[in-house]
C-alpha positions as CSV (number, residue, x, y, z in Angstrom):
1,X,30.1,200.8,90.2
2,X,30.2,204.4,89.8
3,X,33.0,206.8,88.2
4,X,33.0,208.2,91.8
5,X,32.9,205.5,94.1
6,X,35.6,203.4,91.7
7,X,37.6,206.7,92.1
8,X,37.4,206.5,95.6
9,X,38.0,202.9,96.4
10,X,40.7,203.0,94.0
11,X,42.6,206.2,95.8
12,X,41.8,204.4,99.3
13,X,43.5,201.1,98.4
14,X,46.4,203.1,96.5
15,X,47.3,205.0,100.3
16,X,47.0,200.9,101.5
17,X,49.6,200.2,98.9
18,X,47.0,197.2,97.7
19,X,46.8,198.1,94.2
20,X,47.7,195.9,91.5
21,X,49.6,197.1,88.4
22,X,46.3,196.7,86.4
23,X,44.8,198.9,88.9
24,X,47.0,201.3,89.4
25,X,47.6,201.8,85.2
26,X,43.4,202.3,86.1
27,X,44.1,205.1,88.2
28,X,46.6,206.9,86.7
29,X,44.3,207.4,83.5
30,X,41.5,208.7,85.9
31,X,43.6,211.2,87.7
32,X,44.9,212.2,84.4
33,X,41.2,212.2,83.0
34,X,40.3,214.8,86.4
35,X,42.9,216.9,85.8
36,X,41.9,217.3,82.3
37,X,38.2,217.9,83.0
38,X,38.8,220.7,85.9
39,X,41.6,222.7,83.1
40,X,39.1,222.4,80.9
41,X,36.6,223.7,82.6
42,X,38.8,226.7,84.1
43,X,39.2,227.4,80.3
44,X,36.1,227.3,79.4
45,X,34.7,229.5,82.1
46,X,37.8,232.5,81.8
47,X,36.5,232.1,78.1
48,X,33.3,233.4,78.4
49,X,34.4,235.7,80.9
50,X,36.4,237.8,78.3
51,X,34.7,237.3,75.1
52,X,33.3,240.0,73.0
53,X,29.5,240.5,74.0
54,X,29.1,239.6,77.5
55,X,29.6,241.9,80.2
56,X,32.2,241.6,82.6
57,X,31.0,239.5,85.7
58,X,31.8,240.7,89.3
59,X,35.0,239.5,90.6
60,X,34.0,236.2,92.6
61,X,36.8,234.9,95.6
62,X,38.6,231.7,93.7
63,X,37.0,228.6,95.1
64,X,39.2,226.8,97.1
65,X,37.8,224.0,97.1
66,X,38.1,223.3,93.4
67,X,41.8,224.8,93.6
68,X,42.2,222.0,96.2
69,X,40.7,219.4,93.9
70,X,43.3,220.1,91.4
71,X,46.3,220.4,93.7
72,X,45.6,217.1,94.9
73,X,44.7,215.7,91.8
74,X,47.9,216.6,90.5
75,X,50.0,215.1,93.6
76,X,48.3,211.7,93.1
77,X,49.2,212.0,89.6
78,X,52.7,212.5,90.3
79,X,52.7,209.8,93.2
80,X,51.1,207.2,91.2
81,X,53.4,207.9,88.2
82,X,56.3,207.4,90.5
83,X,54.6,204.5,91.7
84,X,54.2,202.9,88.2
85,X,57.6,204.0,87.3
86,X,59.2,202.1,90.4
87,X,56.9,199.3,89.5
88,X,58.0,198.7,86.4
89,X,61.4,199.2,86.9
90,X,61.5,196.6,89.7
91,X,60.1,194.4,87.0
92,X,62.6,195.4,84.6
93,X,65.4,194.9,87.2
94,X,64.2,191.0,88.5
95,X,63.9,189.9,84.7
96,X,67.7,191.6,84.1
97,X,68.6,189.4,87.0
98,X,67.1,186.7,85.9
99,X,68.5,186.8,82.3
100,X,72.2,187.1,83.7
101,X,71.9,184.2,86.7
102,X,70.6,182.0,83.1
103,X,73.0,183.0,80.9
104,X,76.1,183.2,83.4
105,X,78.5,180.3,83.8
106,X,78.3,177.6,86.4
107,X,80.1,178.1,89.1
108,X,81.7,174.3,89.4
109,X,83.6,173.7,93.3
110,X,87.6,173.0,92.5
111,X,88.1,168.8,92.1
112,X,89.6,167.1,95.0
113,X,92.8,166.4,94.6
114,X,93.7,165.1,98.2
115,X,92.2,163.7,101.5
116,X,93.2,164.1,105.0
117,X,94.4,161.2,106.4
118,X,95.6,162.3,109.7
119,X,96.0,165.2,112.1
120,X,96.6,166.7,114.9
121,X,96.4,169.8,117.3
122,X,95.9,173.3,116.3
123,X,95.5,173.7,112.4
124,X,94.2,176.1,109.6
125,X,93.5,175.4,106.5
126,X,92.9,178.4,103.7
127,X,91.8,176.8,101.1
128,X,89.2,177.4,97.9
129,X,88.8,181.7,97.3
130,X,90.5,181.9,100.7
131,X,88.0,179.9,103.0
132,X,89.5,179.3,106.4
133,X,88.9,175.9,108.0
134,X,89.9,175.0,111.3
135,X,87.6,172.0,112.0
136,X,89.0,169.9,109.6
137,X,88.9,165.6,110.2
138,X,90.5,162.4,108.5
139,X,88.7,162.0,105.7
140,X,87.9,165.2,104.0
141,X,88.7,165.6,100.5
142,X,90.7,169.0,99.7
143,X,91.1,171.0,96.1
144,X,94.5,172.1,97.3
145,X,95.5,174.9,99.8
146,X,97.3,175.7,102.5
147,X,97.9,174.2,105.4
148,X,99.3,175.8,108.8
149,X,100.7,174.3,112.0
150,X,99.8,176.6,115.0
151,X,101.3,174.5,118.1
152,X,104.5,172.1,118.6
153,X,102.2,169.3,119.0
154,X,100.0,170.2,115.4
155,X,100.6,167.6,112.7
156,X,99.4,166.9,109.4
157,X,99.4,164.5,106.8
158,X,97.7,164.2,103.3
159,X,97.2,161.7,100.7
160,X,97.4,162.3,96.3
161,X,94.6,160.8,94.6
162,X,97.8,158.7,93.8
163,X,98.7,157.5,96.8
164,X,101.4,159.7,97.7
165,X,101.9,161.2,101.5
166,X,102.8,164.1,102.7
167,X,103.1,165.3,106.6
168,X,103.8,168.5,108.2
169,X,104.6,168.5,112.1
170,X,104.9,171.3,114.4
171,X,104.6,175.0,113.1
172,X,104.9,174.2,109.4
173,X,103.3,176.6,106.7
174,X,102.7,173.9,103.7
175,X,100.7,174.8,100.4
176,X,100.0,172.2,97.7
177,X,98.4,171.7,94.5
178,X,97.9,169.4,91.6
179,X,96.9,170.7,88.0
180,X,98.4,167.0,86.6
181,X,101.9,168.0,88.4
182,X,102.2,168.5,92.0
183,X,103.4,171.3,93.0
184,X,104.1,172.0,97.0
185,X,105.4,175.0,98.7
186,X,107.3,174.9,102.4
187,X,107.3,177.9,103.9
188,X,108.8,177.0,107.0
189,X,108.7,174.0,109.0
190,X,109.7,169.9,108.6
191,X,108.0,167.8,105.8
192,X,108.3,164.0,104.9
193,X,106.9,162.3,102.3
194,X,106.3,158.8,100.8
195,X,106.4,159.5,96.8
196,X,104.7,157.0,94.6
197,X,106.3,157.2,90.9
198,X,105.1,160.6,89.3
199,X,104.3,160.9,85.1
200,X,107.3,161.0,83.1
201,X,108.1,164.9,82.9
202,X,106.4,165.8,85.8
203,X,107.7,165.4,89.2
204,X,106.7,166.2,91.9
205,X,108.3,169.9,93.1
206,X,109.1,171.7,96.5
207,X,109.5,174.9,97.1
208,X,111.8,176.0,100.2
209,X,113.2,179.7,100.5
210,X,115.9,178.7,99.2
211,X,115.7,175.3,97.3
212,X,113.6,173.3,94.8
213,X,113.4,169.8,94.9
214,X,112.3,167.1,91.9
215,X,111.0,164.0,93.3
216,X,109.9,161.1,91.2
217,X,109.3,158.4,93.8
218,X,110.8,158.6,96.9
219,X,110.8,158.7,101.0
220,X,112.3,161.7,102.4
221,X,111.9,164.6,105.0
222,X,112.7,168.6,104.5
223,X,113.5,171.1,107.5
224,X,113.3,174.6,105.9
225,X,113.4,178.0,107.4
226,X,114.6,181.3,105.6
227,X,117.8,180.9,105.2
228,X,118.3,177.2,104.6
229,X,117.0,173.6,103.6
230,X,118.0,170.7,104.7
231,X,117.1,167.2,102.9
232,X,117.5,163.6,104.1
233,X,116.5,160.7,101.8
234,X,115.7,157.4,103.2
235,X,115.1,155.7,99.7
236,X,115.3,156.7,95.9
237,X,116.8,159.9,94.8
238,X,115.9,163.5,95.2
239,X,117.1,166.2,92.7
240,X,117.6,169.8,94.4
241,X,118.6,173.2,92.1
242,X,119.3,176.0,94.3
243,X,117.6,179.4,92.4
244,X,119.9,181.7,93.6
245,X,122.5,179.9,90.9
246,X,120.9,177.1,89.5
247,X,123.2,174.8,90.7
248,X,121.8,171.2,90.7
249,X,123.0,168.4,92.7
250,X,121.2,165.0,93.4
251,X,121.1,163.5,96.6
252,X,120.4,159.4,96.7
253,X,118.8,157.3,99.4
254,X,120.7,157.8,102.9
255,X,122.4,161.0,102.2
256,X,121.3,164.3,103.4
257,X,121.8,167.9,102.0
258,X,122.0,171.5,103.3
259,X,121.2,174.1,101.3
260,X,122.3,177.6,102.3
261,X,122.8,180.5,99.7
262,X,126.9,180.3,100.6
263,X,128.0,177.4,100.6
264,X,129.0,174.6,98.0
265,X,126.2,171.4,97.5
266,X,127.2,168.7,99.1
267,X,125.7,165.4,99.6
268,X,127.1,163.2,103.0
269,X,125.9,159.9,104.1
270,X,123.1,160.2,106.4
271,X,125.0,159.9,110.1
272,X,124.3,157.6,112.9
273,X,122.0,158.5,115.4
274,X,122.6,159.7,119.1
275,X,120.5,159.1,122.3
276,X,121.3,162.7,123.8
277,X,119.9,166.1,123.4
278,X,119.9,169.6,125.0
279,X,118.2,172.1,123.8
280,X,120.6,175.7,122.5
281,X,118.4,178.0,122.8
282,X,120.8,180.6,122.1
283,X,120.8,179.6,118.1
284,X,116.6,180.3,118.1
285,X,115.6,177.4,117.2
286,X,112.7,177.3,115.2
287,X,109.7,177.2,118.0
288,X,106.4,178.1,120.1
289,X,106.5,181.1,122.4
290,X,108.2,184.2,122.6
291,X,111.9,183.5,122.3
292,X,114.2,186.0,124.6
293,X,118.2,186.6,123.9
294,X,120.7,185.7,126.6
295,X,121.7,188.9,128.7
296,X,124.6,189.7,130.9
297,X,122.8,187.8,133.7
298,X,120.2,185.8,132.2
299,X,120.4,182.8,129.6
300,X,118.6,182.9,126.4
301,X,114.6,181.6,127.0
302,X,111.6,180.7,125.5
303,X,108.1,182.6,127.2
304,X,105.0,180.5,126.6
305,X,102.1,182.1,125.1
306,X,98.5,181.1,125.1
307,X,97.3,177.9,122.7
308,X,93.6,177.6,122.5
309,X,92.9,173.6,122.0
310,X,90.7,173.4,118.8
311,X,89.0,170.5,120.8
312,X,88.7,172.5,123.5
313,X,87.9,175.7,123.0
314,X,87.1,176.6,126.6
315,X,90.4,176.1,127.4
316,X,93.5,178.0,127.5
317,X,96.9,176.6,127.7
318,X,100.2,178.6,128.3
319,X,102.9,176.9,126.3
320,X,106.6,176.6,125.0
321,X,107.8,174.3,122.9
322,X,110.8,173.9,119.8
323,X,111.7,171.2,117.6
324,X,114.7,169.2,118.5
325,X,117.8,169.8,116.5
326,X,121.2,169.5,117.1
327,X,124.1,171.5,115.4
328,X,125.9,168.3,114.0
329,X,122.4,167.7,112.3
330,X,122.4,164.0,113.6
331,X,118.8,162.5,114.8
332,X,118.3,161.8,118.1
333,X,116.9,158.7,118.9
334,X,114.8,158.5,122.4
335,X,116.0,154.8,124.0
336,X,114.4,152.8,127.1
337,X,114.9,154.3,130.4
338,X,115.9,158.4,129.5
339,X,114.9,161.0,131.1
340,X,114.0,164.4,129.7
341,X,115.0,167.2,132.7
342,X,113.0,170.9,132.1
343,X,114.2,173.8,133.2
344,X,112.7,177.3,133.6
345,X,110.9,179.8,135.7
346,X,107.4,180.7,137.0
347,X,105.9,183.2,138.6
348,X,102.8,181.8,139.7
349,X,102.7,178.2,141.0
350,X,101.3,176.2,138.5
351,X,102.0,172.3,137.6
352,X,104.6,172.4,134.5
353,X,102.9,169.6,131.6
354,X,105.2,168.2,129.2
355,X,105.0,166.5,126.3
356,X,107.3,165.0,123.0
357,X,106.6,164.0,119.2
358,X,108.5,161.4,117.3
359,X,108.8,159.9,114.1
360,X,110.4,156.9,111.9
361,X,113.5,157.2,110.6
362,X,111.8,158.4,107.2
363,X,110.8,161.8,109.0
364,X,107.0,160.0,109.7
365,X,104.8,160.7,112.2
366,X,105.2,157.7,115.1
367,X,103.5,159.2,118.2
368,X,102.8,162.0,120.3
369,X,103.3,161.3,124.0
370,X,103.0,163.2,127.6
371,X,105.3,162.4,130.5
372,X,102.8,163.6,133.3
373,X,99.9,161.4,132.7
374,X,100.9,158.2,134.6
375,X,100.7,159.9,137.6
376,X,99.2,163.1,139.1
377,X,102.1,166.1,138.1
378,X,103.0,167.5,141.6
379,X,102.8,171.7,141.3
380,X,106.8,172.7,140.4
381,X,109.0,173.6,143.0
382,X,110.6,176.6,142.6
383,X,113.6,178.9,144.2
384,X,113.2,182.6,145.1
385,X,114.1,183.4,141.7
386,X,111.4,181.2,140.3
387,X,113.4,178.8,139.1
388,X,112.4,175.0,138.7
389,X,113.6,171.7,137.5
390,X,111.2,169.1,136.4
391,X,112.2,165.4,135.4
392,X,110.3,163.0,133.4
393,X,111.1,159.6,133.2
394,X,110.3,158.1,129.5
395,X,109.3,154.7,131.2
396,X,105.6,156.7,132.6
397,X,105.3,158.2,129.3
398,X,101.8,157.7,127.9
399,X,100.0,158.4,124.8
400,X,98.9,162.2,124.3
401,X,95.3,162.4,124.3
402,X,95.5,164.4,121.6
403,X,95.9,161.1,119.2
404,X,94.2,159.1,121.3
405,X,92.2,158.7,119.0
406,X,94.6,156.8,116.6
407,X,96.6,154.6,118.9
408,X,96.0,151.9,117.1
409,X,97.9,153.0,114.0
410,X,100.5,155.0,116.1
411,X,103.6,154.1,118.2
412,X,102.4,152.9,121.5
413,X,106.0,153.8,123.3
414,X,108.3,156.8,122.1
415,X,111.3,153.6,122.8
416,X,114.0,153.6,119.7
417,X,112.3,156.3,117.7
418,X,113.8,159.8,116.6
419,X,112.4,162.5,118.7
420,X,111.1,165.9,116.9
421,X,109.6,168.5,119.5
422,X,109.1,169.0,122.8
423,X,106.7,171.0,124.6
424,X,105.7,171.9,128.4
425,X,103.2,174.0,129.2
426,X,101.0,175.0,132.6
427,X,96.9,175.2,132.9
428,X,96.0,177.4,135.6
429,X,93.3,179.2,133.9
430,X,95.6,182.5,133.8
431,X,99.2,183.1,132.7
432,X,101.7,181.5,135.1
433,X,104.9,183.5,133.7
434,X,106.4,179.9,132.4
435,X,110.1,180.3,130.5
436,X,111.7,177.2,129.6
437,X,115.2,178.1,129.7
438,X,116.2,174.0,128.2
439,X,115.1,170.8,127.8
440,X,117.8,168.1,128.0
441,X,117.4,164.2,127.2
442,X,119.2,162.2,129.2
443,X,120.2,158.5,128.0
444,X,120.0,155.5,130.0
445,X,122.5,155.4,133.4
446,X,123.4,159.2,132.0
447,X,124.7,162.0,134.0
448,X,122.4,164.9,133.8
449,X,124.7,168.0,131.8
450,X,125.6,170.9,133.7
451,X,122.1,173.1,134.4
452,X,122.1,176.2,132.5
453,X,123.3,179.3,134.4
């Protein structure tokens, strides 16, 4: 092949960006050799131009067509030296990367250190460098995280590689971990837990707002909110130390604690229960929905606000719902043949859902249950302020479908078991303006309580 037709070919498949980096060190040292031969030539030619003994030639027009040789020879010189350069620094650059990805640490996932052994409702978990899971099913094995209740009806529970429980209900914030002590932090919300004996040294703690508690084997179940805790313990013994002053007290099986920042630890004997219940909604009781303060003509309230089913996700509910406390702090226990009344408003007509959760004695999850299943829920009938009343009778309560799923390992009747939340809620594919202004359980051969004004 010739030095001219290489020179082309080579130039041709250089614009094609085909050459390879043999080639292209190939045509670099041609350029470079061009360049050369055309200065040396303009030198050689103003040389005998001017030296001594030969007569000044006539002044001939510069040929442009050797000046446009050497521009362009010059521009592919820079180009392909760029070219080279970029070459080899990409090279550079991909074996760099190389070197660091071999010599850098592996990056090993966190050791499980629990598994989800039940659940319900809306729930997110944040868990490893702040991954958020909201799909999450019995079964999966966690590194530690948090765990958040989104919905009245949401619950939780979690077992320790050693066997020990733990269950959030309704909208709890719970995060947990285990570096060979387990450490938990409440946020807000109820907890209950079945403890298996812990290491010597190292119980198991949880952290409230305002109390820690040292468990080394025990059933037991925590409400916490900002400004207080309150412990019952169904078996063993639970040590609690309030930060604000270190004071330590511990509480044995069937006594319950309250923690608050001023007052003096107590312990009392767990209390009998009681098979009645109105909701206060004046005391904002931890719950779902947009609470509302009493006015001069209206009673406090609760607004429901939209829940999106996680199973569902095509579907939008509008929904209100608290857990059930009273202000003696004694468990209400839901017997054969109540009735749970629901009062409220609405502003569109809509059919008003309801639904409870209860539990054990211990604080665990028994059931979830819906009182307008067994038949057909006629639409609410309201006054000319929008006022309803709604009553379900506990005999045509039914399993929630939304732990349908487990009815074999849950409750099948809410009868003699201690009820946690209520909820109601309307599904007209648009906001129906429902206000639950209370909820009232009503024992067996009970007078309904004086409706709320």
């Amino acid at each position: 092949m010739s030095d001219q037709h290489e020179w082309e070919e080579l130039v041709d498949r250089h614009l094609r960006g085909e050459l390879s980096e043999h080639e292209m060190e190939q045509l670099a040292e041609l350029v470079e050799q061009a360049v050369w031969e055309t200065q040396l030539t303009d030198s050689l030619r103003a040389s005998r131009r001017w030296s001594p003994g030969f007569s000044r030639p006539a002044r001939q027009p510069p040929d442009r067509n050797a000046l446009l040789r050497v521009s362009l020879a010059g521009a592919i010189v820079v180009i392909v030296g760029l070219c080279v350069g970029l070459f080899y620094q990409q090279a550079y650059d991909e074996r760099r990367i190389a070197e660091i990805r071999a010599n850098a640490p592996e990056v090993k996932p966190e050791p499980s250190i629990a598994k989800v052994v039940g659940l319900s409702g809306s729930l997110i978990w944040t868990g490893d460098r702040g991954h958020i899971q909201r799909e999450l099913k019995v079964g999966t094995e966690l590194p530690g995280g948090t765990i958040e209740g989104v919905a009245p009806g949401s619950w939780f529970e979690v077992q320790f590689n050693d066997g020990s429980a733990v269950m959030i209900s309704g909208t709890s914030i719970l995060t947990f971990a285990d570096a060979g002590q387990k450490v938990l932090r409440l946020k807000e919300g109820s907890l209950s837990a079945n403890v298996e004996p812990q290491p010597t040294g190292k119980p198991m703690l949880i952290h409230t707002h305002t109390a820690t508690l040292e468990v080394l084997g025990t059933q037991f179940k925590v409400e916490a909110d900002l400004a207080s805790t309150e412990l019952n313990v169904s078996e063993g013994r639970v040590r609690v130390r309030r930060p604000s002053d270190n004071t330590e007290l511990d509480v044995p099986e069937k006594h319950r604690l309250i923690v608050e920042a001023d007052s003096k630890l107590i312990a009392v004997r767990t209390p009998d229960s009681v098979s009645e219940w109105k909701s206060e909604l004046h005391r904002k009781p931890a719950s779902y929905g947009k609470w509302q303060p009493a006015t001069s003509d209206r009673p406090a309230s609760l607004k429901a606000i939209p829940l999106v089913p996680p199973t569902a996700p095509h579907i939008t509910l509008y929904l209100a719902g608290l857990s059930v406390n009273r202000q003696d702090n004694l468990p209400v226990v839901v017997q054969p043949g109540s009735r749970f009344i629901v009062r409220g408003r609405l502003e569109s007509k809509a059919r008003v859902h309801f639904g409870i959760r209860v539990t054990h004695a211990n604080g665990e999850m028994a059931g979830m249950f819906r009182g307008d299943l067994h038949d057909k829920q006629p639409f609410a009938e309201t006054d000319a302020d929008g006022r309803f009343e709604e009553v379900f009778d506990l005999d045509k309560f039914s399993i929630d479908p939304a732990v349908y799923d487990r009815k074999d390992e849950l409750a099948a009747k809410p009868d003699g078991l201690s009820l946690s939340a209520a909820w109601a809620f309307t599904h007209i594919g648009r906001p129906s303006g429902l206000e639950v202004l209370e909820i009232e359980l009503i024992p067996p051969h009970g007078a309904a309580l004086k409706e709320v004004r």
